[in-house]
C-alpha positions as CSV (number, residue, x, y, z in Angstrom):
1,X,-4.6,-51.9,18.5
2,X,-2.1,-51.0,15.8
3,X,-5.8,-49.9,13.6
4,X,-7.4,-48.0,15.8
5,X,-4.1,-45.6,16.6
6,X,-3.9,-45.4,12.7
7,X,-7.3,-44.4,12.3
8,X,-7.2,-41.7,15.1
9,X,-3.9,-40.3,14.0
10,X,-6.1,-40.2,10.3
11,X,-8.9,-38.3,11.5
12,X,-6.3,-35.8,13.6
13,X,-4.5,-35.5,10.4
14,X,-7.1,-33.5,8.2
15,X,-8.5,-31.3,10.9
16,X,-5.3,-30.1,11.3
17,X,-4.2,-29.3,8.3
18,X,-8.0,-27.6,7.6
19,X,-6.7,-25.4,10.5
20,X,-3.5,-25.0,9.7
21,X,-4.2,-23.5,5.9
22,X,-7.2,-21.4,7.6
23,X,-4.9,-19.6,9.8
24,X,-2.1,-19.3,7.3
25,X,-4.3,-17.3,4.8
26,X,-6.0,-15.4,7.5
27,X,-2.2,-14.8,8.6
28,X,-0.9,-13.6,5.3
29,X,-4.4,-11.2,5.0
30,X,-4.2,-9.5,7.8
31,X,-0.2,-9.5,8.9
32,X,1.3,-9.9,5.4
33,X,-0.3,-8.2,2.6
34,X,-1.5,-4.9,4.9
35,X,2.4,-4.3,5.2
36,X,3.1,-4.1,1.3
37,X,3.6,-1.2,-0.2
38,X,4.0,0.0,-3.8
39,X,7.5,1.7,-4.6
40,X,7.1,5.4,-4.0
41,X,9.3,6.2,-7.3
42,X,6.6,4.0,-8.9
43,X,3.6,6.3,-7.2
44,X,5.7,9.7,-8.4
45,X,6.6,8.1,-11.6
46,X,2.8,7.6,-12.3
47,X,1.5,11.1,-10.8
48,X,4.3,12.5,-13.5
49,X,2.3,10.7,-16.2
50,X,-1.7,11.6,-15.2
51,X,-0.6,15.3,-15.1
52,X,1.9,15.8,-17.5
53,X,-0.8,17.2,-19.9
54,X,-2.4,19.7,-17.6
55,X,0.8,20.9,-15.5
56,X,4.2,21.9,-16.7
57,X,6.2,19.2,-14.3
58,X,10.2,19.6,-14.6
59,X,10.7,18.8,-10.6
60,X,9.6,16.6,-8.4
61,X,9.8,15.0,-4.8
62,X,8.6,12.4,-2.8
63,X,8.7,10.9,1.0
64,X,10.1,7.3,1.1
65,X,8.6,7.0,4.5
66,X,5.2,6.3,4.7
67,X,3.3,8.7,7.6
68,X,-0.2,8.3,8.7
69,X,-3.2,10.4,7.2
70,X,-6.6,10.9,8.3
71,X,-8.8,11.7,5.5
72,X,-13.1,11.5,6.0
73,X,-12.4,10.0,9.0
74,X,-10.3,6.6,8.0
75,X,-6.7,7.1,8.9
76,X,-4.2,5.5,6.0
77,X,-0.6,5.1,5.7
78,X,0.6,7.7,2.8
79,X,3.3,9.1,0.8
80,X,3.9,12.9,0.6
81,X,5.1,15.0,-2.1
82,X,5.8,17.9,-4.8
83,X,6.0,19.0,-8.1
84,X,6.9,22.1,-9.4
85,X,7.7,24.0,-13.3
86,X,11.2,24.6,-13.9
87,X,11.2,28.3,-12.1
88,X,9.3,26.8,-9.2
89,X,6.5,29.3,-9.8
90,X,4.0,27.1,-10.2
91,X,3.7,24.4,-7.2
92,X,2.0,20.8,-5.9
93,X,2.1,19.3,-3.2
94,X,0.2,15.6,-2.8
95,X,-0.8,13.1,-0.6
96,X,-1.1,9.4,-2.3
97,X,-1.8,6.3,-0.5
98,X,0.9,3.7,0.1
99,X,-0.5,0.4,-0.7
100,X,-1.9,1.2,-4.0
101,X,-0.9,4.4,-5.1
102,X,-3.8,6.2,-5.6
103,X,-3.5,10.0,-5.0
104,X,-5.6,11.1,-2.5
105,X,-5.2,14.9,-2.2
106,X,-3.4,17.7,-5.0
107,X,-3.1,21.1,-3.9
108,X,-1.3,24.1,-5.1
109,X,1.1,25.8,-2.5
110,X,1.0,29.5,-2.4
């Protein structure tokens, strides 16, 4: 009798943890990683760099809390901000998402 509860308790055993490492990694892909975000100093500090060839930059801003944006119909979690010459003549304002940093939308304000 001793055997047979072994052997049942042994073939429980690796179903369960096939299961239980299925819905940890379906857990850390959809609950986890969705919520990480990428520093927004790190997404201005970046921005700074692509355009510091084409635009005279000398200020800068950016939102540390994330908002949503729709943008050809998906809706993604963003950061907002500016950058500007020294005189503030010449002015940006962007949209980059959150989770990677990738700037979605530059436009001058008038």
């Amino acid at each position: 009798m001793t055997g047979v509860s072994y052997k049942m308790k042994q073939n429980n055993f690796i179903p369960g943890v096939i299961t239980g490492l299925v819905l940890g990694h379906l857990a850390y892909h959809y609950v986890i990683e969705p919520r990480k975000r990428i520093d927004p100093e790190l997404v201005l500090n970046s921005l700074k760099a692509q355009l510091k060839n084409t635009h005279p930059i000398k200020n800068s801003w950016i939102s540390y809390t994330p908002e949503n944006f729709k943008h050809h119909g998906v809706i993604t979690e963003v950061y907002r901000g500016g950058l500007a010459d020294d005189l503030f003549t010449d002015r940006y304002e962007f949209v980059a998402e959150s989770k990677s940093g990738t700037l979605i939308d530059l436009y001058k304000v008038i």
